[in-house]
C-alpha positions, 0 to 999 in steps of 0.5 A, spaced: 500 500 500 502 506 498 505 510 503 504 517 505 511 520 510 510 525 513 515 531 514 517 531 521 522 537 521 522 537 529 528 533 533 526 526 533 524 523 540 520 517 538 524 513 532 521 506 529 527 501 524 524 496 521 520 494 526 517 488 526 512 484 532 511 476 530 507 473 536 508 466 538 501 463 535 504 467 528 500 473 527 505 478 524 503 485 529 508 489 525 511 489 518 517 494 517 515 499 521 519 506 520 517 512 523 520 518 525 516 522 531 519 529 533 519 532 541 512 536 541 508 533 536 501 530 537 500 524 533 494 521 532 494 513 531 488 510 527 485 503 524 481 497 525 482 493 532 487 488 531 490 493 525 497 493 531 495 500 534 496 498 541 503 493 539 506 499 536 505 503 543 507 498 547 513 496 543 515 504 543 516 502 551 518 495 551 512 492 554 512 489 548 519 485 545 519 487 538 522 481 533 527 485 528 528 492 528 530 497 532 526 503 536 530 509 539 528 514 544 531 521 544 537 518 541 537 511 545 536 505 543 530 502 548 531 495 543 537 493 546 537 497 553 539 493 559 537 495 567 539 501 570 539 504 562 532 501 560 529 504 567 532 512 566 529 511 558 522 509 560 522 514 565 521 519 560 516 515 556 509 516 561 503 510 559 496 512 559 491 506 559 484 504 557 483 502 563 486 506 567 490 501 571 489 506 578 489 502 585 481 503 586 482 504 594 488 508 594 487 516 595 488 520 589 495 523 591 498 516 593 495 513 585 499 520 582 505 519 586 506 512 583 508 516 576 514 518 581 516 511 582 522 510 577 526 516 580 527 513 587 529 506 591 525 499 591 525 500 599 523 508 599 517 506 594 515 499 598 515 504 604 510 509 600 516 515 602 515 520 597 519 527 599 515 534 599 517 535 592 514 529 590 509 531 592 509 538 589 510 535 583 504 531 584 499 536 586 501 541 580 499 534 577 493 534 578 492 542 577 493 541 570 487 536 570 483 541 575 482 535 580 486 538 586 480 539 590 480 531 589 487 530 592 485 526 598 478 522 595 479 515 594 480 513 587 474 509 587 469 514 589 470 518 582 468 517 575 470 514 569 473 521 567 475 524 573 479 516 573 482 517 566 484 525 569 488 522 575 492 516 570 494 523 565 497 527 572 500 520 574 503 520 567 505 528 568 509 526 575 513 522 570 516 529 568 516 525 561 519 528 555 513 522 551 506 521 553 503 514 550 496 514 549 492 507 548 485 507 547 484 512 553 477 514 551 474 508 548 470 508 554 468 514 556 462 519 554 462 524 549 462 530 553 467 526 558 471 524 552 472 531 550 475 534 557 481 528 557 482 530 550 482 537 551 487 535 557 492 531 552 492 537 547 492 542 552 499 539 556 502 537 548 502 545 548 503 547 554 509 543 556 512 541 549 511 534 551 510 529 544 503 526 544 501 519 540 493 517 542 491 511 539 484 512 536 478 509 533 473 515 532 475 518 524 471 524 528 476 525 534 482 523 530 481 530 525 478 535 530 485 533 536 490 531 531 496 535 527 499 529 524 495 522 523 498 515 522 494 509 519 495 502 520 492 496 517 496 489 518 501 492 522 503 496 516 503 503 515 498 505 511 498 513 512 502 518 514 501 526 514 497 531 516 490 531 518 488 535 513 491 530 507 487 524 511 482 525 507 477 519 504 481 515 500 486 514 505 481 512 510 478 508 505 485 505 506 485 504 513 479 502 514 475 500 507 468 503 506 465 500 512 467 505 516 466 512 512 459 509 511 458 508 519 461 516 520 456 518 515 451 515 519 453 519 525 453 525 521 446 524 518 443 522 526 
């Protein structure tokens, strides 16, 4: 399939060579997948379930093992990074998950803190000692996801949106230089999805911190995204700006099923 690459004139932080994912069972995730993703962008990634969306995200932090290939942060080869160099890589790369993956019983503060984890000793951590700063860190955190007021509520006592919120200040106490997005409003309400968006695009901007957001709506993918990757098969597919996605490249993507469902929702 033809392939559209988009011009990243912005210092690479996320780089993929010929990156390749073959599970166990023979499902090829990844095929020959290069790209190159500069600081500050924010990338949208788009295509079917099972079109590799999620493998490349959790390949990009090594919570995947890629089979051949390389994949670089920043200047560093997390493929091939060992012990205390992998920890101080994926210290820079926060993950926000679909399923939030916040422990429910906890306070706020404790579940955001834990982003905090990387920068200091098992012991410290077992003990759950974080120093002031962390704790400064945490709070401005949650600023930036206007949940302040929420700082001491148990995790379990909020809503889905409000869940999905503490994961992005959790991921913001990284300090990351990369935010990795999966799914992270797939179930969410619309109203509840625009509000997380807002919060990821606002952070992009205001922090200069490198975005990707695994996406099924077509819709959120042109409204959020300057630069949109498809994938169909573990292949790419698309590569450029959200204005050049237009219905033939999605028709690539997704084939017609999809753009017929979208004009559906339009007509509703």
């Amino acid at each position: 399939m033809a392939t559209t690459q988009a011009a990243t004139e912005q210092r690479p932080v996320i780089q993929l060579v010929n990156v390749n994912k073959t599970y166990p069972n023979g499902v090829q995730g990844l095929k020959d997948l290069n790209l190159s993703i500069g600081q500050g962008e924010f990338v949208i990634v788009i295509g079917l379930s099972g079109a590799g969306k999620s493998t490349m995200l959790r390949s990009i932090n090594r919570l995947n093992e890629i089979t051949s290939g390389d994949i670089i942060i920043d200047g560093q080869s997390i493929t091939r990074a060992k012990g205390k160099a992998l920890r101080e890589i994926r210290r820079n790369i926060g993950m926000i998950f679909q399923s939030f993956n916040l422990v429910k019983r906890s306070s706020v503060l404790r579940n955001v803190l834990t982003g905090r984890v990387a920068y200091h000793s098992t012991l410290n951590m077992l003990l759950g000692i974080f120093p002031k700063k962390d704790k400064e860190i945490a709070y401005d955190a949650l600023k930036r996801v206007n949940l302040a007021e929420k700082v001491y509520t148990r995790a379990d006592q909020l809503s889905g949106g409000q869940q999905q919120r503490i994961s992005i200040a959790r991921a913001l106490a990284q300090e990351p230089k990369i935010i990795l997005a999966d799914e992270p409003v797939a179930s969410l309400d619309p109203v509840t999805t625009e509000r997380v968006m807002d919060d990821l695009l606002r952070i992009n901007r205001d922090l200069g911190i490198t975005v990707l957001v695994n996406l099924h709506s077509i819709e959120l993918a042109r409204k959020y995204g300057d630069r949109i990757i498809g994938l169909r098969g573990g292949e790419l597919v698309f590569d450029g700006p959200t204005a050049e996605a237009t219905d033939s490249t999605l028709r690539a993507i997704y084939g017609e099923a999809i753009l017929e469902e979208e004009d559906n929702k339009e007509e509703a």
